[in-house]
DOVO-328661 format. One record per residue (C-alpha): residue in one letter; y, z, x. Coordinates in steps of 0.05 Angstrom, whole numbers, plus 5000, padded with zeros to 4 digits. Layout:
<nodes>
<type A&py Y&pz Z&px X>
...
</nodes>
This chain:
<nodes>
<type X&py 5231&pz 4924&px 5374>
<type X&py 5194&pz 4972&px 5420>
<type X&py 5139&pz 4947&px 5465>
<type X&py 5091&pz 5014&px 5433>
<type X&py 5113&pz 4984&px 5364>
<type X&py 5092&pz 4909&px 5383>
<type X&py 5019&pz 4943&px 5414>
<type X&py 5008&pz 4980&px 5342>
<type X&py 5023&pz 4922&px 5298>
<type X&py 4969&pz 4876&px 5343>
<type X&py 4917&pz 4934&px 5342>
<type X&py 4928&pz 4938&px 5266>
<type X&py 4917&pz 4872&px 5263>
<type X&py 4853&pz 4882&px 5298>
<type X&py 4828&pz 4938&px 5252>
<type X&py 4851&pz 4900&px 5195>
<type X&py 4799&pz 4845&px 5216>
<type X&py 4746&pz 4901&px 5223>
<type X&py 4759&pz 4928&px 5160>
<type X&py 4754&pz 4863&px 5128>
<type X&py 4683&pz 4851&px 5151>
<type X&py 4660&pz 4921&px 5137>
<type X&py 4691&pz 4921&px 5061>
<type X&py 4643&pz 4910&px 4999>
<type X&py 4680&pz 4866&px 4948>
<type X&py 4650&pz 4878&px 4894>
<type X&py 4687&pz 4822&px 4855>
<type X&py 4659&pz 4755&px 4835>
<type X&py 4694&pz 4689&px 4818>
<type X&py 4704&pz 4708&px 4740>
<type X&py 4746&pz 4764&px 4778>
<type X&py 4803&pz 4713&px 4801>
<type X&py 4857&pz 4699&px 4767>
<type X&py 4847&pz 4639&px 4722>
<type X&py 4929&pz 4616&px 4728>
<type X&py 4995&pz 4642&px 4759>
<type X&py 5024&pz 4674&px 4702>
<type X&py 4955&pz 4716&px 4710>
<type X&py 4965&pz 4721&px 4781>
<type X&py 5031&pz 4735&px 4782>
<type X&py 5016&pz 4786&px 4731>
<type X&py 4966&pz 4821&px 4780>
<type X&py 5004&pz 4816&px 4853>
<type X&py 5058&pz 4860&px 4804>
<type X&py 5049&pz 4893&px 4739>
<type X&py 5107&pz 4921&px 4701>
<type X&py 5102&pz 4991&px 4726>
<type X&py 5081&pz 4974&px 4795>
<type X&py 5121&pz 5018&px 4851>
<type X&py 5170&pz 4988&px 4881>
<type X&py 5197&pz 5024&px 4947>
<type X&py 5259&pz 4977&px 4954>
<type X&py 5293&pz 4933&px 4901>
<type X&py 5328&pz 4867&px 4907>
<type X&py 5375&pz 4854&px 4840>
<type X&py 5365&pz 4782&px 4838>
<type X&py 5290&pz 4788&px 4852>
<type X&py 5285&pz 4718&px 4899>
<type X&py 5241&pz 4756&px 4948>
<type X&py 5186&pz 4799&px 4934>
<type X&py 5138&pz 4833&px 4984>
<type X&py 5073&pz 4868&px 4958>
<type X&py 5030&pz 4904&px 4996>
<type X&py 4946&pz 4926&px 4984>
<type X&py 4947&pz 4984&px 5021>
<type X&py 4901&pz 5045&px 5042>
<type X&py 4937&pz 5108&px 5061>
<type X&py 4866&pz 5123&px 5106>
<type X&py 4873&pz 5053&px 5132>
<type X&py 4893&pz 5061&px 5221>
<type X&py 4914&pz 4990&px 5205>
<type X&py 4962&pz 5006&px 5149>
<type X&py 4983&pz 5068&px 5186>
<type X&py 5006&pz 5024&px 5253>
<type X&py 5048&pz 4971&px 5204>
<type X&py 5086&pz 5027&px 5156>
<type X&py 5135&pz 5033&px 5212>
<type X&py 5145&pz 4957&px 5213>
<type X&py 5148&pz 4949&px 5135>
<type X&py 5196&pz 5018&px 5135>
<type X&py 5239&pz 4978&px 5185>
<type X&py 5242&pz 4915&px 5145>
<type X&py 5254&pz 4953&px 5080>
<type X&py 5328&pz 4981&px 5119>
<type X&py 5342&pz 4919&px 5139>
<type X&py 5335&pz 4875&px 5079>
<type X&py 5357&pz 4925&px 5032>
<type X&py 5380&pz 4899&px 4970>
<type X&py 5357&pz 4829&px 4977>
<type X&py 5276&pz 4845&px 4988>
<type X&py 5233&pz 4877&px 4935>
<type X&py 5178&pz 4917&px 4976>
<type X&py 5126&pz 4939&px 4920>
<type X&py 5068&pz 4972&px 4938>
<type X&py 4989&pz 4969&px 4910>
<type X&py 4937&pz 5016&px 4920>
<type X&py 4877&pz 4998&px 4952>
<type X&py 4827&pz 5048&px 4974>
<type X&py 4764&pz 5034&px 5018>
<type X&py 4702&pz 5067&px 4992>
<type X&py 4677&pz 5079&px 5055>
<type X&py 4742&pz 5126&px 5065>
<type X&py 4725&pz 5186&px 5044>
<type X&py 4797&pz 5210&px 5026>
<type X&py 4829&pz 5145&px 5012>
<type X&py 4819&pz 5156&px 4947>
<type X&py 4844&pz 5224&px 4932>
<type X&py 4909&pz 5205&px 4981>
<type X&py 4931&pz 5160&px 4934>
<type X&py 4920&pz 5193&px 4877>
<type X&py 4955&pz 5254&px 4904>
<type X&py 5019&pz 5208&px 4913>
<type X&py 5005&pz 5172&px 4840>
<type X&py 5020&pz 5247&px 4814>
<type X&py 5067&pz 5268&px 4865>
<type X&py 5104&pz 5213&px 4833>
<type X&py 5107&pz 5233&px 4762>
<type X&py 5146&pz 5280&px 4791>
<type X&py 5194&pz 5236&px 4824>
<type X&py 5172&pz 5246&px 4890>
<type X&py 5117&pz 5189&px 4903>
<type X&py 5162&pz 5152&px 4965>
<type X&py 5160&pz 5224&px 5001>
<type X&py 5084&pz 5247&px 4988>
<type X&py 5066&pz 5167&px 5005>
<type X&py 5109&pz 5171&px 5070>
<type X&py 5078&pz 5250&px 5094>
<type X&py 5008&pz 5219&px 5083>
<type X&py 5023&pz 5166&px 5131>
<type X&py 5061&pz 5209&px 5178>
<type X&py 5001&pz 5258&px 5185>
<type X&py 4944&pz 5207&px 5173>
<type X&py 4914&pz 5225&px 5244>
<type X&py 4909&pz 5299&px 5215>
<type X&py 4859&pz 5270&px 5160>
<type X&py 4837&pz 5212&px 5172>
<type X&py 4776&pz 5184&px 5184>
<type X&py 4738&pz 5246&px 5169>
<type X&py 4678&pz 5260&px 5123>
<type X&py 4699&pz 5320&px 5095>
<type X&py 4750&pz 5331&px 5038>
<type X&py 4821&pz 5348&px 5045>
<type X&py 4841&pz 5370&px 4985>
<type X&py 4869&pz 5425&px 5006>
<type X&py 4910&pz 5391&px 5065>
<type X&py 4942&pz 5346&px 5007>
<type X&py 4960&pz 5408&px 4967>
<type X&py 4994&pz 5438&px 5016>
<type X&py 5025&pz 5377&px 5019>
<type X&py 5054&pz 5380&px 4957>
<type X&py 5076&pz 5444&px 4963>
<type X&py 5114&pz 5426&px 5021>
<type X&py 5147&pz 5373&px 4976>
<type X&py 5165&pz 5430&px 4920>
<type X&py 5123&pz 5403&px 4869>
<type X&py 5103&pz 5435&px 4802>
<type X&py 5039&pz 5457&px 4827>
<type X&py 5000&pz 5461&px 4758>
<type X&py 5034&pz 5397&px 4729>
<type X&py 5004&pz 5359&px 4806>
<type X&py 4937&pz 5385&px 4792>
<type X&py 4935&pz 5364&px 4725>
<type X&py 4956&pz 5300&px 4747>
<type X&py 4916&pz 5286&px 4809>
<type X&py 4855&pz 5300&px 4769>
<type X&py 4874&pz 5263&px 4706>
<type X&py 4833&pz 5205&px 4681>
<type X&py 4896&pz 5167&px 4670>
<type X&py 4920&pz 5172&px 4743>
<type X&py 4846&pz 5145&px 4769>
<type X&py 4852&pz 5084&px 4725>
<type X&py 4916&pz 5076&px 4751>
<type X&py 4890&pz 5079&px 4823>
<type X&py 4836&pz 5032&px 4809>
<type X&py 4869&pz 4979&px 4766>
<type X&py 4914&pz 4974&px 4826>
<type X&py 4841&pz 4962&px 4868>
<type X&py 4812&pz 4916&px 4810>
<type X&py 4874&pz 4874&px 4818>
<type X&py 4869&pz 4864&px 4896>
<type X&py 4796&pz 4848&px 4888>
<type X&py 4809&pz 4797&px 4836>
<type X&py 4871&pz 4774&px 4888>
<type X&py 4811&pz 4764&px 4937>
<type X&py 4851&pz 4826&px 4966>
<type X&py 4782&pz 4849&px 5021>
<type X&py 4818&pz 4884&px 5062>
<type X&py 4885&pz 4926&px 5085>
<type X&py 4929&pz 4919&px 5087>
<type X&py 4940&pz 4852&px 5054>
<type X&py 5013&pz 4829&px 5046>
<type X&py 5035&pz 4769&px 4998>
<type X&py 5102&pz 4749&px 4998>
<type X&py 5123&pz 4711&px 4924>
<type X&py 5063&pz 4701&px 4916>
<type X&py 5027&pz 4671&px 4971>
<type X&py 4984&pz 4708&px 5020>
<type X&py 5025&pz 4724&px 5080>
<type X&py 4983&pz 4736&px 5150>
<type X&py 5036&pz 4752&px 5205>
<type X&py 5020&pz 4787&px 5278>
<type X&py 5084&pz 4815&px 5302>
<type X&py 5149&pz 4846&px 5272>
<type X&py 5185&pz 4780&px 5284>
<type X&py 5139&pz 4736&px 5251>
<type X&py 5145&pz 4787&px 5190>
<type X&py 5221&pz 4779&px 5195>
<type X&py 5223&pz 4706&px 5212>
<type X&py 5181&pz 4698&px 5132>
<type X&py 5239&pz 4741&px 5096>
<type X&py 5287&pz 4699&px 5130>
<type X&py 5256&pz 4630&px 5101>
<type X&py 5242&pz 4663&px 5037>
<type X&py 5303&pz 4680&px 5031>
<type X&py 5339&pz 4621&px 5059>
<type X&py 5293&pz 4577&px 5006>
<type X&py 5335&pz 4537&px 4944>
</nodes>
C-alpha cells in the first residue's frame, strides 16, 4: 500500500468523525431495529447493490456511503482494492446515504440509482467518485455535470431523466437512508461487516477483518 493511500484513509477517518458530529439524525429509538432478522433485513434488503459477490455468502461487507462525502471519496480506492483481492469470497454491497447538508449528495445518487436501471450503476457510481473534487462541496446544482455524465456513459438519455426524477427512484434513495438511520448509521461512510459495525483506520486493519471473517467456523 502506498504511503499517499495510508495519508487518505487517516484523513477520511478524520472527516468521517467531523461529519458525524455535524449530521442531524433524525431517527429515534422506535427507529432501531427491534431483532436481527429485522436488522439483518436492513444492513441488506433483497435488491440491495452488490458491487462484488461471494457464492457461499460467509462474508459480507456493506457500506452507508455519500458519493459528496471527502471521507468516502479517500476510502473508495481502499474498498476498490479489497473488492480485487477478495473476489469471489467477499460480498461488497453498497447503501446510500446522503447528507442533507450536501447539496448534491442527493441527486449523485440518484443519478447512479437510474444509471443503473440501465445496467450501468458500478460505472456512473465509480465517475462520481473519480470526479467528486469537480462537484463537490459546492452550493450550487450540478445537474447538468451528472448529465453529461451519463452521456459519457451512453445512456438512454430520456429513459435517465425519467428515472432520476422518478418518485420510485427517491424512495429508493431514501429507504436506503431510513435504513442507516435506524442502523444508528450517523455518518459516512459507515462499514459493517456480517453484521457488526466495523471501525478500522488503515488498509491493513480493513484486510486483517476479511481475513478473520473469513478464517471464522
Amino acid at each position: 500500500m502506498s504511503k499517499n493511500l495510508k495519508i487518505s484513509l487517516a484523513l477520511a477517518l478524520v472527516v468521517l468523525a467531523v461529519v458525524g458530529t455535524l449530521l442531524a439524525v433524525k431517527g429515534t429509538k422506535d427507529d432501531k431495529p427491534e431483532s436481527a432478522t429485522a436488522q439483518s433485513e436492513m444492513l441488506m434488503r433483497a435488491d440491495s447493490h452488490k458491487l462484488s459477490s461471494a457464492p457461499d455468502g460467509k462474508v459480507t461487507v456493506v457500506e452507508f456511503l455519500d458519493l459528496e462525502c471527502e471521507a468516502c471519496g479517500a476510502a473508495f480506492p481502499v474498498v476498490e482494492r479489497l473488492r480485487k483481492e477478495y473476489e469471489g469470497r467477499v460480498t461488497f454491497v453498497m447503501r446510500y446515504f446522503p447528507i442533507p447538508s450536501h447539496r448534491n449528495a442527493e441527486l449523485a445518487a440518484k443519478a447512479v440509482e437510474a444509471a443503473g436501471a440501465q445496467g450501468k450503476l458500478e460505472p456512473m457510481y465509480t465517475k462520481m467518485y473519480e470526479t467528486q473534487k469537480e462537484w463537490g462541496d459546492q452550493q450550487v446544482s450540478h445537474e447538468e455535470t451528472f448529465r453529461a455524465f451519463a452521456r459519457e456513459l451512453g445512456l438512454d438519455m430520456p429513459k435517465f431523466e425519467q428515472d432520476w426524477k422518478s418518485p420510485a427512484t427517491a424512495e429508493r434513495v431514501d429507504r436506503d437512508r431510513r435504513d442507516g438511520l435506524a442502523l444508528g448509521v450517523q455518518g459516512t461512510p459507515t462499514f459493517f461487516l456480517n453484521g457488526e459495525r466495523l471501525k478500522v483506520g488503515s488498509y491493513e486493519q480493513f484486510k486483517a477483518a476479511l481475513d478473520n471473517a473469513l478464517a471464522a467456523p
